[in-house]
N, C-alpha and C positions, 0 to 999 in steps of 0.2 A: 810863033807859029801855032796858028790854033789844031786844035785836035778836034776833029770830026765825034761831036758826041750822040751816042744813038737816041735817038727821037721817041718821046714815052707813049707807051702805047695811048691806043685809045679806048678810054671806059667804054667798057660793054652795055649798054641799054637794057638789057634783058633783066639786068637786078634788079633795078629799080621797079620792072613792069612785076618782076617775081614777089617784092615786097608790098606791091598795091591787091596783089589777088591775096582775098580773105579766105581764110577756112569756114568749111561750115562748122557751127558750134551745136554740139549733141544737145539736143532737150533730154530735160528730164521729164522719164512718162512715169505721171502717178495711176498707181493702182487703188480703188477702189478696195478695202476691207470688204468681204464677205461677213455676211450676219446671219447667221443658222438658225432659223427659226424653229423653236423646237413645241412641237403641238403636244399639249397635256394628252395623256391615257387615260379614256374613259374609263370613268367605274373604279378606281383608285380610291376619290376622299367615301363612296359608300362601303366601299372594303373595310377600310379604317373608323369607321362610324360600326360599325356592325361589328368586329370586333371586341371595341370598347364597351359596346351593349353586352355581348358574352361576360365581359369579366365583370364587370358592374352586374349584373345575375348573377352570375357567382359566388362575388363576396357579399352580395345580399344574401342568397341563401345558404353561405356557410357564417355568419353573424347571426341570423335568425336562429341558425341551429345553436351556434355557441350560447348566446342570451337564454334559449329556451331548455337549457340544461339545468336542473334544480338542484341545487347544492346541500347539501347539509349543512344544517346552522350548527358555528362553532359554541360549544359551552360557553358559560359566562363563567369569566374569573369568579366569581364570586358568587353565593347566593342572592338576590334581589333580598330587599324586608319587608318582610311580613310580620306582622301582627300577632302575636303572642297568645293573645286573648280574645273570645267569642265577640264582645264589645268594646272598644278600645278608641281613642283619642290619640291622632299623630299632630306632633308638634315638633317645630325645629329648635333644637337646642345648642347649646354652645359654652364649653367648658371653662368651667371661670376657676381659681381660691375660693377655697372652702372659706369663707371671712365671715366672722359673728354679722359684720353687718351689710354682706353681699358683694363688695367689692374689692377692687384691686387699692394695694395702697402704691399712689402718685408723689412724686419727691419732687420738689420744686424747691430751687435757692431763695431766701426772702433779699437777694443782694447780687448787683450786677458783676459783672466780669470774666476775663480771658478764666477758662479750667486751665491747674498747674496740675493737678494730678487726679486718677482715677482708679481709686482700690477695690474695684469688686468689678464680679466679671457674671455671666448671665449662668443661673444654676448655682451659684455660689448660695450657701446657707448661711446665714447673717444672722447676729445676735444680739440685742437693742445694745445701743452706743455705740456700735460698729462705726468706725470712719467710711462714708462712702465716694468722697470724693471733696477738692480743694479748690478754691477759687483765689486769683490774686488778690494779695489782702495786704498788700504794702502800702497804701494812702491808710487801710483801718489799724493799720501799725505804728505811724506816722501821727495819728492821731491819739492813739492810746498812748506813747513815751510826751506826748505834751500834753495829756493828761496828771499823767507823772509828775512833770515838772511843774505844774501851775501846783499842782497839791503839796508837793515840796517846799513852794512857796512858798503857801498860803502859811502852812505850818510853820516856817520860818519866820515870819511874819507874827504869827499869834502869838508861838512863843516868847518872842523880845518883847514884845509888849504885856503879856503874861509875866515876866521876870519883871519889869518893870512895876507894873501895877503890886507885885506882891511886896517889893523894896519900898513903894511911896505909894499910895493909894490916890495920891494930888498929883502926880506925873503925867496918869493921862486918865483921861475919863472912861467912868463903864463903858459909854457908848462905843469909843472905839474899842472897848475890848471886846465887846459883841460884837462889832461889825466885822473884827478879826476871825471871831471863832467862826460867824457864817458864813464868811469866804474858803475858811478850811472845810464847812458843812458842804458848800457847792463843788469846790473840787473834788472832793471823796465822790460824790454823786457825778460830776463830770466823768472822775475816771473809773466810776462801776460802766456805765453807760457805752465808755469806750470798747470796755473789756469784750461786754453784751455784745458791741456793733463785733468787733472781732472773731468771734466764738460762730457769728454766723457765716462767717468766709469757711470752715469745716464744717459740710454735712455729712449729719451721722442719722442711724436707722435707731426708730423712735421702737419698736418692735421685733421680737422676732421671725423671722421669717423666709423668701427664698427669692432674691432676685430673677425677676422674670428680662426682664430690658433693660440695657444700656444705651440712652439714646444721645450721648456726646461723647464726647473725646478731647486728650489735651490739648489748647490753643482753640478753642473753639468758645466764641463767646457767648454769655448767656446770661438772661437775666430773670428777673421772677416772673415772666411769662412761661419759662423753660425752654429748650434750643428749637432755633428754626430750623425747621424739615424742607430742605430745599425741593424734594421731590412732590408731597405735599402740599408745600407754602404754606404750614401751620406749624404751631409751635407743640411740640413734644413732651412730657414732664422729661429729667435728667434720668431719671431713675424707677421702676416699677417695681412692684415689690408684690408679692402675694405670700401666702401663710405655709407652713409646714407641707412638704407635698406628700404626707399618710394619707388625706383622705381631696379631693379635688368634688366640689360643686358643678353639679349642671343646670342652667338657666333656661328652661323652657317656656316657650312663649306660644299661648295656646289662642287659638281664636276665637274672638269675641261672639263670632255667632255658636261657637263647639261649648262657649263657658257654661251655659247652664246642665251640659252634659259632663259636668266633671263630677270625679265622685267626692264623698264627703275628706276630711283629712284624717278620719280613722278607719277609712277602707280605700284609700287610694294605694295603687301601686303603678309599680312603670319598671320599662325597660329598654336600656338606652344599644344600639345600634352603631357600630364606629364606621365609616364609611369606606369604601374600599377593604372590608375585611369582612370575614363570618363573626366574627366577633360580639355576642350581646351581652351585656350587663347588667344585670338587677339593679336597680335606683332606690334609697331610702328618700323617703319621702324627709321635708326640712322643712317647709313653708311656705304660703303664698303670699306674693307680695300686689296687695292690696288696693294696687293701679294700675289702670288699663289705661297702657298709653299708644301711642302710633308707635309702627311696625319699622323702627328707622334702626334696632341697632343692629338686624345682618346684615344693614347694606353699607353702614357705617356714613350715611349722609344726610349731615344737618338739616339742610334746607331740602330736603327729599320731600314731594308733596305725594303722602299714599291717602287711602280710605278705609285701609284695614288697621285696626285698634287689637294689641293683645292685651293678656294678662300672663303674667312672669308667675311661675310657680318653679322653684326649686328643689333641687334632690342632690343628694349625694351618694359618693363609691367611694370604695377603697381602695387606692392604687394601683398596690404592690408590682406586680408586673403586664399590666395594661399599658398600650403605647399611645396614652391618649395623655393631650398639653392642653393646656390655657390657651384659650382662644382659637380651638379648632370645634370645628360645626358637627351635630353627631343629629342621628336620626332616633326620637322618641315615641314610644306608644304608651300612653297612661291607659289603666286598665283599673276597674274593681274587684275588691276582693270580697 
């Protein structure tokens, strides 16, 4: 028996019509940015122009005024030099050793090699034979003990034959007994020779005197040119030497157009000027030295091309407590007396 079943509705039409109507869709509305145009203020850049004019006038006229303020001139450390004498002759000078014959004494090795030692220091007073310094001397060592030995030989040698000859005089001939004995005559002279080459590996001071420069040092090689000066790029002596320092020479160097205004050598005088100081010194007169050469030793260069010629006239002072060295510049005025 069937059952009566209820009958399914029927779809509504209306959804379907519901799902075909669109929405309206919101546009986007753009806006336009605003742009504020902003109009310059007249009279602005001549405000700022005129201004800058003011303070430019100003520190013009307050620099005009600072510059235009006259200062007092500071003293001078020192007095300037002046001239001693109503007629007078300036000449540059320059402190050397008093040395009988005007110069420094220069030490140079007559033999190459590394220095092993250095006994004297700059100011040290030095006494002839003084050791002043060592050089390696192990090859001139090496040769002097085989000096030795050939001489040793030689004698060993002259001798047996010398015994010999005096036992039989037919054993062996004069001649080799002379060629004996001048083989012993050679080595004797071989190992004088040795000794000599040796003796020059220690230099010693020929003089009394005062070490002015030490210009090496240990490990430093050097030969009888003397040490190279790397600063320089000339070779140096090892060792300078000048005389007693009682009484110290000045070298003045007069010009060649001033010469015939010098005075004689038994009324000259002068008076020496140390620089940076009040300090002047009476000068004895010592000698002229008797060549007019070019103007190259204040500048200390060789190949220096001048046109001015001196002439070297010398004097001497005495020390004692003056702060004046070898090889510093002083200011001269020769004068007659």
């Amino acid at each position: 028996m069937k059952t009566d079943e209820p009958a399914p509705e029927p779809k509504s039409k209306i959804e379907p019509e519901a799902k075909l109507e669109a929405k309206p869709e919101a546009k986007a509305v753009e806006v336009a940015p605003q742009v504020k145009t902003v109009v310059p203020k007249r009279g602005g850049g001549n405000r700022v122009i005129f201004i800058l004019s003011i303070i430019g006038l100003l520190a013009g006229l307050i620099a005009a005024y600072a510059f235009g303020i006259q200062r007092k001139a500071q003293p001078p450390v020192f007095k300037p030099v002046s001239s001693p004498y109503d007629s007078a002759i300036y000449a540059n000078g320059i402190i050397e050793s008093n040395q009988p014959s005007g110069a420094n004494i220069n030490i140079y090795p007559e033999v190459s090699g590394p220095i092993t030692q250095v006994l004297v220091h700059e100011g040290q007073q030095v006494a002839a034979g003084t050791l002043l310094f060592t050089i390696d001397n192990s090859v001139a060592m090496a040769d002097t003990e085989l000096a030795q030995a050939n001489l040793k030989a030689a004698l060993d040698q002259y001798d047996k034959r010398r015994a010999s000859y005096d036992i039989d005089p037919k054993s062996i001939s004069k001649d080799t007994l002379d060629t004996a004995e001048n083989a012993v005559s050679q080595a004797a002279a071989a190992l004088k020779a040795a000794k000599a080459l040796l003796q020059k590996y220690s230099v010693k001071a020929l003089v009394d005197g005062v070490v002015l420069a030490v210009n090496a040092t240990v490990g430093s090689y050097v030969s009888s040119q003397g040490n190279y000066n790397s600063y320089t790029q000339g070779f140096d002596p090892l060792v300078v030497m000048g005389s007693p320092q009682n009484y110290l020479a000045v070298r003045c160097y007069v010009d060649e157009i001033l010469i015939s205004r010098l005075p004689s050598a038994w009324h000259i005088r002068a008076q020496m000027s140390i620089r940076g100081t009040d300090i002047k010194v009476p000068l004895e007169f010592v000698r002229v030295q008797p060549y007019v050469s070019p103007k190259i030793e204040l500048s200390n260069e060789r190949q220096e091309r001048v046109d001015l010629r001196v002439l070297p006239v010398i004097f001497r002072f005495e020390k004692k407590d003056i702060p004046a060295y070898p090889g510093q510049l002083v200011d001269v005025y020769i004068g007659q007396q």
